[in-house]
DSSP file (Angstrom, degrees, kcal/mol; ACC not computed):
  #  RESIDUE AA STRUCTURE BP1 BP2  ACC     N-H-->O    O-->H-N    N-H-->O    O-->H-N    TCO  KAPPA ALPHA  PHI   PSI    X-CA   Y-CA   Z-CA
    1    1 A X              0   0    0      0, 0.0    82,-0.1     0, 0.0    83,-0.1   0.000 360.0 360.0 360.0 117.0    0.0    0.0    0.0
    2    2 A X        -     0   0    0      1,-0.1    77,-0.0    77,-0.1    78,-0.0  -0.111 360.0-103.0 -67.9-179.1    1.5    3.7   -0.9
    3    3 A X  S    S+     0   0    0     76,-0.1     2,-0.2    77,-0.1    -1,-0.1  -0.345  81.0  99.8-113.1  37.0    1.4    6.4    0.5
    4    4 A X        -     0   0    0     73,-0.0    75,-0.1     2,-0.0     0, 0.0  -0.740  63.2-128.8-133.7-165.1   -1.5    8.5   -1.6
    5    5 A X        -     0   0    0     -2,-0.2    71,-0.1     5,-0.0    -2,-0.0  -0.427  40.0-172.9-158.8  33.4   -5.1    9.1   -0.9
    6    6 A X    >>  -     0   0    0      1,-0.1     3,-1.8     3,-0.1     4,-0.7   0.114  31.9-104.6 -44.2 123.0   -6.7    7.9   -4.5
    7    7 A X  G >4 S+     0   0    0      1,-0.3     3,-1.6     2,-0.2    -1,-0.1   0.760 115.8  55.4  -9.0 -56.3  -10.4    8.3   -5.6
    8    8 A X  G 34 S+     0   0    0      1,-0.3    -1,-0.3     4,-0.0    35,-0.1   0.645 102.3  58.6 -75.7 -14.0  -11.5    5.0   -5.3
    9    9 A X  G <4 S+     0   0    0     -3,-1.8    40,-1.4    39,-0.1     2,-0.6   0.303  83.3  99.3 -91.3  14.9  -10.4    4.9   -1.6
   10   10 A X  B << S-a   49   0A   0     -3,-1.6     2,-0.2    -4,-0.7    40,-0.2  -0.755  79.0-121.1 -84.6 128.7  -12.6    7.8   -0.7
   11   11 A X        +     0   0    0     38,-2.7    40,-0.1    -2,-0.6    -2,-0.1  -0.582  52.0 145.4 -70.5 122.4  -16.1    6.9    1.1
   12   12 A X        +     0   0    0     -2,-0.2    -1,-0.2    -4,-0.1     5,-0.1   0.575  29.2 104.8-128.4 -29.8  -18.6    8.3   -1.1
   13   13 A X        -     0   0    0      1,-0.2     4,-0.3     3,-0.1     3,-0.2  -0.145  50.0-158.7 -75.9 125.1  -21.6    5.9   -0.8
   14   14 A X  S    S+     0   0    0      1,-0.3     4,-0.5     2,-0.2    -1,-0.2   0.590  94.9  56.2 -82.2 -10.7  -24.7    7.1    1.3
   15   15 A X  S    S+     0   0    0      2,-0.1    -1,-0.3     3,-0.1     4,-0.1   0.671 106.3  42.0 -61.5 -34.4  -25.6    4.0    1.6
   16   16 A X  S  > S+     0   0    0      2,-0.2     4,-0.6    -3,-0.2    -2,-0.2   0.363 116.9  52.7-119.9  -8.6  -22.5    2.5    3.1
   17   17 A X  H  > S+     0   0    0     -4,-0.3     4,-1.7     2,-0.1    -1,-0.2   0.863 110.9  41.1 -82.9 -42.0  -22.2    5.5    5.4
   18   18 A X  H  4 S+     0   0    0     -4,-0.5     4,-0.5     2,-0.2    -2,-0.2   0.287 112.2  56.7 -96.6  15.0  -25.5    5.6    6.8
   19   19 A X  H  >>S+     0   0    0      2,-0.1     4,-0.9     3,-0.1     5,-0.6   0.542 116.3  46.3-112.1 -25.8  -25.2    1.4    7.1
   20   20 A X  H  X5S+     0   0    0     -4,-0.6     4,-1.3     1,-0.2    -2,-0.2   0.954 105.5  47.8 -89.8 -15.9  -21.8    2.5    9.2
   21   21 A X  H  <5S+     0   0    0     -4,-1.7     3,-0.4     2,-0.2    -1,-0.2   0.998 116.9  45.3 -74.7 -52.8  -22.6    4.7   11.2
   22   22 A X  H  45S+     0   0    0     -4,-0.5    -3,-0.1     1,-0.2    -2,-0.1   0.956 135.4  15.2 -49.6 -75.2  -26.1    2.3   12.4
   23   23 A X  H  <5S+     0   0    0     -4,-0.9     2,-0.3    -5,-0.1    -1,-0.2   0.436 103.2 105.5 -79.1  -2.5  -23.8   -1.0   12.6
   24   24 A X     << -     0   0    0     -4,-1.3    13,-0.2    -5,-0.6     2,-0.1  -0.726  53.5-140.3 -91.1 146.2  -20.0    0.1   12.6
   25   25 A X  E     +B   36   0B   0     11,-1.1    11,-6.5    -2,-0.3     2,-0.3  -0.244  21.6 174.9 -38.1 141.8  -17.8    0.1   15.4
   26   26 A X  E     -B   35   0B   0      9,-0.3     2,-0.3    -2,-0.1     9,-0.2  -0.908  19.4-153.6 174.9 175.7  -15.0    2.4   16.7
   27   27 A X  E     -B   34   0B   0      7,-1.1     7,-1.8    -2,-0.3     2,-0.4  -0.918  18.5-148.3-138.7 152.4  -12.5    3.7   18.8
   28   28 A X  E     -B   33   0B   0     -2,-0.3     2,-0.5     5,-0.2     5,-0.2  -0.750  28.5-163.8-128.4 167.0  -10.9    6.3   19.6
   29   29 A X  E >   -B   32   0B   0      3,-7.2     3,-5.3    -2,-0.4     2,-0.7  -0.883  63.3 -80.6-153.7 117.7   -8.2    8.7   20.7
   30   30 A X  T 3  S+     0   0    0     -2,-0.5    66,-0.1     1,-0.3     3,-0.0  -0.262 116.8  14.2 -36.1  94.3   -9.4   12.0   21.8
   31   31 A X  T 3  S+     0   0    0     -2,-0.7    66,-0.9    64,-0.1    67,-0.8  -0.548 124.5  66.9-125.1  48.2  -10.1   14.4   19.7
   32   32 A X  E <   -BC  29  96B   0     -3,-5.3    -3,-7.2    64,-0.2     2,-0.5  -0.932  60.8-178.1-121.6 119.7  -10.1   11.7   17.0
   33   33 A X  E     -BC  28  95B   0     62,-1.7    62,-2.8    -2,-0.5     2,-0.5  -0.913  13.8-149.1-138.1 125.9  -12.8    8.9   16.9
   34   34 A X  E     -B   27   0B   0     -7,-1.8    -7,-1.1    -2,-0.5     2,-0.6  -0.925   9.0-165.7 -41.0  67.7  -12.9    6.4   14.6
   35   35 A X  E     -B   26   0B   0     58,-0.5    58,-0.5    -2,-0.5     2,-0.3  -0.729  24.1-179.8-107.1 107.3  -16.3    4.5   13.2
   36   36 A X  E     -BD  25  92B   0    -11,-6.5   -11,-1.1    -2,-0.6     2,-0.5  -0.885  20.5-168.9-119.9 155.1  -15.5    1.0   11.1
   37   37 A X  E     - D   0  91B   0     54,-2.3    54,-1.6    -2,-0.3     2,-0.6  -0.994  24.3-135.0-139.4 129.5  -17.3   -1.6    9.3
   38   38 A X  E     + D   0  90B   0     -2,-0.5     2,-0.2    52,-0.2    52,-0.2  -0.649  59.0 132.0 -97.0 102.9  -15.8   -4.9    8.2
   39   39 A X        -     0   0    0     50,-1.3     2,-0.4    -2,-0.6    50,-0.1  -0.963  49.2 -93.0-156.8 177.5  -17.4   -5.0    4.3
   40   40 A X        -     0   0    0     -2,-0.2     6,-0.1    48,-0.1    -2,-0.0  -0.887  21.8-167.2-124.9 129.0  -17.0   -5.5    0.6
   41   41 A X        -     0   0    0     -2,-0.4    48,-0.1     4,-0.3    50,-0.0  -0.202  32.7-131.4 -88.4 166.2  -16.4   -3.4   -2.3
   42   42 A X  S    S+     0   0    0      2,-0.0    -1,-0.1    -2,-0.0    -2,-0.0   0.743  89.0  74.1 -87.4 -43.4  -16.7   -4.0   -5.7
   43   43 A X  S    S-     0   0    0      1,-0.1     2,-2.3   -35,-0.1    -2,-0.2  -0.207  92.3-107.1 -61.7 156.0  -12.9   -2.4   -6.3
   44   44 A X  S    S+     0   0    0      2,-0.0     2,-0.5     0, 0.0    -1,-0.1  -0.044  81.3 109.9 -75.6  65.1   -9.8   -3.9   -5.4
   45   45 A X        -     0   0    0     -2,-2.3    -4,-0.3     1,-0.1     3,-0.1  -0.930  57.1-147.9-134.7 150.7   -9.0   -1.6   -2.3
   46   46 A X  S    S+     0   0    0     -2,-0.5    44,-2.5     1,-0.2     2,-0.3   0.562  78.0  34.7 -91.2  -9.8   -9.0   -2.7    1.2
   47   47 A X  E     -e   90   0B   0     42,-0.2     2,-0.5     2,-0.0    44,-0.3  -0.989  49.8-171.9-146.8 143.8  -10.1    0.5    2.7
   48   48 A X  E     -e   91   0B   0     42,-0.9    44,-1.1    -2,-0.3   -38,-0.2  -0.902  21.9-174.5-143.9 123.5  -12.2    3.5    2.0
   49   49 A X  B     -a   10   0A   0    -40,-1.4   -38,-2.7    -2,-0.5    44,-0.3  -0.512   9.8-174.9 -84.5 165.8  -12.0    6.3    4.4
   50   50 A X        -     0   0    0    -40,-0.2    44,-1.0    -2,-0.1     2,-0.5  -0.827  16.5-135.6-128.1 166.0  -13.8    9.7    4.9
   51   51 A X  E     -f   94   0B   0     42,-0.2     2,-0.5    -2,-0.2    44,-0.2  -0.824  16.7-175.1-121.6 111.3  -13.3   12.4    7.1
   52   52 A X  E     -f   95   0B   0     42,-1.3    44,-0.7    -2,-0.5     2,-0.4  -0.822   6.6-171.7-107.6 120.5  -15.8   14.4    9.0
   53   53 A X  E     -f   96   0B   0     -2,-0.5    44,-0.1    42,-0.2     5,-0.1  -0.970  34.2-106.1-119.7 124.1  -15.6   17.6   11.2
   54   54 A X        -     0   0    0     42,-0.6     4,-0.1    -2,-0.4    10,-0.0   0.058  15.5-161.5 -27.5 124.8  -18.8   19.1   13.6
   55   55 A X  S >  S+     0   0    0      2,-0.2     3,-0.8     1,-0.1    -1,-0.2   0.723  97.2  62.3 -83.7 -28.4  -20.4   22.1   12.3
   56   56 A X  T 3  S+     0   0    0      1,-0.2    -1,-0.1     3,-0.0    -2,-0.0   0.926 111.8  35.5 -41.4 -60.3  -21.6   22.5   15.7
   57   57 A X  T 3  S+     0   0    0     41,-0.2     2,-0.4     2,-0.1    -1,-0.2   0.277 130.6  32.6 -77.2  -2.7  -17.8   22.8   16.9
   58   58 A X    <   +     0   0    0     -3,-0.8    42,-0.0     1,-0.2     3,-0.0  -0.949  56.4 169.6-149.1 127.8  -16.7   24.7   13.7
   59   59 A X        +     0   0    0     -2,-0.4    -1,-0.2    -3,-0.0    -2,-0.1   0.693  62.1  86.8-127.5 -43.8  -19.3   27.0   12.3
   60   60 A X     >  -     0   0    0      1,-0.1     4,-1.7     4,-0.0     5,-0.0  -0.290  67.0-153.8  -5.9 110.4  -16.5   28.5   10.0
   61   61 A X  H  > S+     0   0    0      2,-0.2     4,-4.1     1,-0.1    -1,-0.1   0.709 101.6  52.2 -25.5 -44.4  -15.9   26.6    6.6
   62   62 A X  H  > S+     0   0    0      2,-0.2     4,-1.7     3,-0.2     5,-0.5   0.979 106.0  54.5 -77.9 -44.9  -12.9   27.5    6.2
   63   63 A X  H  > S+     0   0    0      1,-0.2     4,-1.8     2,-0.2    -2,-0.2   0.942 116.5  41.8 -38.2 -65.8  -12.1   26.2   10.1
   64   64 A X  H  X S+     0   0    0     -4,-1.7     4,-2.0     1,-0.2    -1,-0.2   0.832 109.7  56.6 -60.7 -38.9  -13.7   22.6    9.0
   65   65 A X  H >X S+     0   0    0     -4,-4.1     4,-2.0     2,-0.2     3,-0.7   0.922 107.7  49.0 -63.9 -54.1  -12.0   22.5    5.6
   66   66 A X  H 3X S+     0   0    0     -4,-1.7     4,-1.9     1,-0.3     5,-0.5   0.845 112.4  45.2 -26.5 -60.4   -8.6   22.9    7.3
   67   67 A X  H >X S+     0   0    0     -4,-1.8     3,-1.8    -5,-0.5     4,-1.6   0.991 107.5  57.7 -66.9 -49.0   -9.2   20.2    9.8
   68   68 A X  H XX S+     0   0    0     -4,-2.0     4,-3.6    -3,-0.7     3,-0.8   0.976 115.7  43.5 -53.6 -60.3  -10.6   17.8    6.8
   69   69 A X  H 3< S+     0   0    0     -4,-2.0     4,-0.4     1,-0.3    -1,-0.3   0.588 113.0  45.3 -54.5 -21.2   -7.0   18.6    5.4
   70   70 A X  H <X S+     0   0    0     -4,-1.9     4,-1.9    -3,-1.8    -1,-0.3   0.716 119.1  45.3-106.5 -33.1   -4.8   18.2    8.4
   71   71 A X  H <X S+     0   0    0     -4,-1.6     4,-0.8    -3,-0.8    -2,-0.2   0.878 113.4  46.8 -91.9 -32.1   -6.8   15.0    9.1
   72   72 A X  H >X S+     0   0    0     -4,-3.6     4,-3.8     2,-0.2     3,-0.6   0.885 117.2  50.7 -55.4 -38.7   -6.7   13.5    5.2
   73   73 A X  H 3> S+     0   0    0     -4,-0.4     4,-1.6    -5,-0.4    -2,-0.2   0.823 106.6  48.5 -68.2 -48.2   -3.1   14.3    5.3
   74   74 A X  H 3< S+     0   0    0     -4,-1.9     4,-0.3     2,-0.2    -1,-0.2   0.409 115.8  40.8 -89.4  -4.1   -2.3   12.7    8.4
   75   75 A X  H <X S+     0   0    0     -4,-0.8     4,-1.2    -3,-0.6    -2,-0.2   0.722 109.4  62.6-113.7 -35.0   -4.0    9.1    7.7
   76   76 A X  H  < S+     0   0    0     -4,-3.8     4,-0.2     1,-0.2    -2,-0.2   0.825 108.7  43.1 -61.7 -11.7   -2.6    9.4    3.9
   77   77 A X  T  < S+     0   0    0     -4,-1.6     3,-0.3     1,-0.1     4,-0.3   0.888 123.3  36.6 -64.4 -40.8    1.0    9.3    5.6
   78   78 A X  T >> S+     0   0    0     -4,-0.3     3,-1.1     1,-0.2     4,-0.7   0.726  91.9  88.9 -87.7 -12.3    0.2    6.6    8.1
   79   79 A X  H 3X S+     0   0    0     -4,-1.2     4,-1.6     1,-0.4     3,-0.4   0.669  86.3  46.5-105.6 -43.4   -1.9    4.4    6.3
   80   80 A X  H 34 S+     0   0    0     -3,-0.3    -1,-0.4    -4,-0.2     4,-0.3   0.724 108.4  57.1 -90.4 -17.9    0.4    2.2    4.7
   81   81 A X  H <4 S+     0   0    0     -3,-1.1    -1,-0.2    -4,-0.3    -2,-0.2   0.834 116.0  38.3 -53.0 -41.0    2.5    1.6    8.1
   82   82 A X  H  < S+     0   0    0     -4,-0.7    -2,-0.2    -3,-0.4    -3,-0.2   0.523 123.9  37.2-105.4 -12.2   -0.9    0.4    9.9
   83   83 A X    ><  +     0   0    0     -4,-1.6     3,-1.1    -5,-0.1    -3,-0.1   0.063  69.4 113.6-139.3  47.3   -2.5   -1.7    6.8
   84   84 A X  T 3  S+     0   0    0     -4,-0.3     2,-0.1     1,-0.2    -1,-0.1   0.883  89.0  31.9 -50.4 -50.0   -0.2   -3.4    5.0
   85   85 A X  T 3  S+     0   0    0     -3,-0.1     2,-0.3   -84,-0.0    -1,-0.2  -0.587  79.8 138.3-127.7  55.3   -1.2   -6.7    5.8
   86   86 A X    <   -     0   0    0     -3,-1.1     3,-0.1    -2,-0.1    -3,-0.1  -0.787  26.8-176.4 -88.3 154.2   -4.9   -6.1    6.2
   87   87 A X        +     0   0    0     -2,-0.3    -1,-0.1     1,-0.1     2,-0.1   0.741  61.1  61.2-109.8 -57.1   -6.7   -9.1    4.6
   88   88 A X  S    S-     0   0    0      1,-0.1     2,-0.2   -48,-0.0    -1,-0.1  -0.400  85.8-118.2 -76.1 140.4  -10.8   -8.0    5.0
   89   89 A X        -     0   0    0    -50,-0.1   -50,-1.3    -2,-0.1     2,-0.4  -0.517  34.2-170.6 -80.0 147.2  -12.0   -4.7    3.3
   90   90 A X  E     -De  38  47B   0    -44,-2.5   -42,-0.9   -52,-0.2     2,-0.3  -0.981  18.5-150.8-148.2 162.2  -13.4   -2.2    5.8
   91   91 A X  E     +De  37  48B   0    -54,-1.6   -54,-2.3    -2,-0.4     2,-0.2  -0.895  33.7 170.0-118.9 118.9  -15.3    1.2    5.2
   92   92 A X  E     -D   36   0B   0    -44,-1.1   -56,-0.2    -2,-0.3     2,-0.1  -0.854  26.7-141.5-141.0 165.1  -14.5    4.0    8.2
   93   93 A X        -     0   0    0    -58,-0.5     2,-0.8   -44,-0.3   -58,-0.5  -0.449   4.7-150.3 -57.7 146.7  -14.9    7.4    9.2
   94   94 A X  E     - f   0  51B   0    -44,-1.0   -42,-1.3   -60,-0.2   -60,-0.3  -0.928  17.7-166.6-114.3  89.3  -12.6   10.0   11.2
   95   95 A X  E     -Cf  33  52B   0    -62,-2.8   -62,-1.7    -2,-0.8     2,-0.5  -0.501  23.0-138.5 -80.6 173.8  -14.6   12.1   12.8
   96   96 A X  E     +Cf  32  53B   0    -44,-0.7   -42,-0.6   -64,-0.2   -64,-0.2  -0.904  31.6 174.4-161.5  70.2  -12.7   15.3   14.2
   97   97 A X        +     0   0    0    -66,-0.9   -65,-0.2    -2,-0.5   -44,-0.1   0.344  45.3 104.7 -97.7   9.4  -14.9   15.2   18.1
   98   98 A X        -     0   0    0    -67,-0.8   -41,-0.2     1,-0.1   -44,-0.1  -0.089  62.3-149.5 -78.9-169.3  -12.7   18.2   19.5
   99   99 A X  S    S+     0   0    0      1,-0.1     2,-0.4     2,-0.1    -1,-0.1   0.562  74.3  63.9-124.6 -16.5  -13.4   21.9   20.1
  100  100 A X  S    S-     0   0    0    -42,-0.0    -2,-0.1     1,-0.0    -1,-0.1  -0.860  92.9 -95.6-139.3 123.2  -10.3   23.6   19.6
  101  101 A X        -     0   0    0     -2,-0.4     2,-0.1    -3,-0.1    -2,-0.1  -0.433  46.3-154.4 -62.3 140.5   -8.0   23.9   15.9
  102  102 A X        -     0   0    0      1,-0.2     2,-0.1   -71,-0.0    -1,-0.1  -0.217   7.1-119.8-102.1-178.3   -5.6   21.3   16.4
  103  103 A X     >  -     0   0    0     -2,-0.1     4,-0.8   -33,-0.0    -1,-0.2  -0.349  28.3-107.5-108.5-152.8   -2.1   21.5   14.6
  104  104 A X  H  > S+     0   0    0      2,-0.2     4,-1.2    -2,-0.1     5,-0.1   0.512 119.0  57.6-118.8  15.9   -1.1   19.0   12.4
  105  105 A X  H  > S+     0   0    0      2,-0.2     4,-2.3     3,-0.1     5,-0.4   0.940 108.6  46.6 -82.9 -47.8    1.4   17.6   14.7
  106  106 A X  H  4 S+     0   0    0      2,-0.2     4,-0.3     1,-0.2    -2,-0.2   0.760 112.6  55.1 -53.8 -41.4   -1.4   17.0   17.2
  107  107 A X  H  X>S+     0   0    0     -4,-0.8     4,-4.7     2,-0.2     5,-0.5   0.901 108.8  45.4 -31.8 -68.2   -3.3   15.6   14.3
  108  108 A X  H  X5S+     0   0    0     -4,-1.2     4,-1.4     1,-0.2     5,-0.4   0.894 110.6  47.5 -66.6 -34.7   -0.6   13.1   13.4
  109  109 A X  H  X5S+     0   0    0     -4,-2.3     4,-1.3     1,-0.2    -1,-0.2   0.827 108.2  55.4 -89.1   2.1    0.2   11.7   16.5
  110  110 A X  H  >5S+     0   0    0     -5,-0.4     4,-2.4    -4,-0.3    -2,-0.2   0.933 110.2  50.5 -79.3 -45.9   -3.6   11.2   17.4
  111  111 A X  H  X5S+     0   0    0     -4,-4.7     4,-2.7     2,-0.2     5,-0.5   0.950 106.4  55.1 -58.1 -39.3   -3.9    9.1   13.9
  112  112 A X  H  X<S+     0   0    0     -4,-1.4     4,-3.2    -5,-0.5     5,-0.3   0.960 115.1  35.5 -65.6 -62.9   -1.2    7.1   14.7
  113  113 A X  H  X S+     0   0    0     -4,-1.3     4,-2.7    -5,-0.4    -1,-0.3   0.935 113.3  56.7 -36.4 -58.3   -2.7    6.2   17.9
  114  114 A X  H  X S+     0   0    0     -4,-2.4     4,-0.6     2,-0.2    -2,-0.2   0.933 112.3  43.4 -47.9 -60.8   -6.2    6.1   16.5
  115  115 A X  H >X S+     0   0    0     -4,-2.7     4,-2.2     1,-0.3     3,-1.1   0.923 113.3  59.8 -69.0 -39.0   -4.9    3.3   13.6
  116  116 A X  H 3X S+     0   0    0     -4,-3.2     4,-1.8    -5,-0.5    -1,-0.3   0.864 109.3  35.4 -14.1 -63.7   -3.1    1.7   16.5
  117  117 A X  H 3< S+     0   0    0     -4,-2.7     4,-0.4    -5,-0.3    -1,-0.3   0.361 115.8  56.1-101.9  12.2   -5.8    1.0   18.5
  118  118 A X  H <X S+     0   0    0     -3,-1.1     4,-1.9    -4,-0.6    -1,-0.3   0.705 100.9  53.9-104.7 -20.7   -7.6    0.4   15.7
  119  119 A X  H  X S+     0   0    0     -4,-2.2     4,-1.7    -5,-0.2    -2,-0.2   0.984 110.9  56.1 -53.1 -82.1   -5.1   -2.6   14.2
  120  120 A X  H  X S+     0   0    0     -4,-1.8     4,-1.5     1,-0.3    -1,-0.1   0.630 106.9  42.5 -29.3 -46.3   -5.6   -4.2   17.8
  121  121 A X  H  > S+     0   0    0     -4,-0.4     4,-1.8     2,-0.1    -1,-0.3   0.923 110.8  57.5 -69.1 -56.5   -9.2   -4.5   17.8
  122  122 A X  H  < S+     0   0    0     -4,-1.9    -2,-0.2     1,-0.2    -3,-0.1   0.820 109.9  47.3 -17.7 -43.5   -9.2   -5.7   14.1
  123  123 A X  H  < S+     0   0    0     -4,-1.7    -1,-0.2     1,-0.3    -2,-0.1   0.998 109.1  48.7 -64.5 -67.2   -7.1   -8.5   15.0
  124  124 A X  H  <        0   0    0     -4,-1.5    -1,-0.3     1,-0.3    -2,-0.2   0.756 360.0 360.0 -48.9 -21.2   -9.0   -9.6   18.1
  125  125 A X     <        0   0    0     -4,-1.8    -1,-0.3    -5,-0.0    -2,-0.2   0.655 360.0 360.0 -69.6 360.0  -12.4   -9.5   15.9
């Protein structure tokens, strides 16, 4: 797996969103939470992410777009460290549960955790 952030791994399907959020799983690491669902695509990719930030907590655009970016950024660098040797396709979310603009250091080491603890569960499932 490289290290880019291609079309076909983006969650687009409104179906397969609103079927994770009912029935998916997740974990978290403050102010990053996770939502996954172990399921199958018609492409060959083992994951399709997308990335969500609270209008509640960000009523600015420009605020949310910036976090979308710090947060895309920071799981297309880790991604290929933490699923190299995934076998099962999964569909998740990043949601973005803070209050306060992060940096993108704070960003990164929160994915890294986040995929961590999300490798760990995977396994045990």
């Amino acid at each position: 797996m490289n290290a880019s952030y291609p079309k076909k791994e983006k969650l687009k399907s409104e179906k397969l969103i609103s079927k994770l959020f009912l029935e998916g799983k997740s974990v978290s690491a403050y102010p990053l939470r996770m939502v996954y669902l172990k399921t199958t695509f018609d492409e060959a990719v083992k994951i399709k992410a997308g990335v969500s930030v609270s209008k509640r907590n960000f009523k600015k655009a420009v605020d949310r777009n910036r976090i979308k970016r710090l947060l895309r950024e920071a799981y297309r660098l880790n991604k290929a460290t933490y699923f190299n040797n995934l076998t099962t396709q999964y569909a998740f979310m990043i949601l973005y549960i803070g209050k306060e603009k992060p940096t993108f250091l704070e960003v990164e080491t929160k994915m890294k955790q986040l995929l961590r603890k999300f490798v760990e569960k995977s396994i045990k499932e």
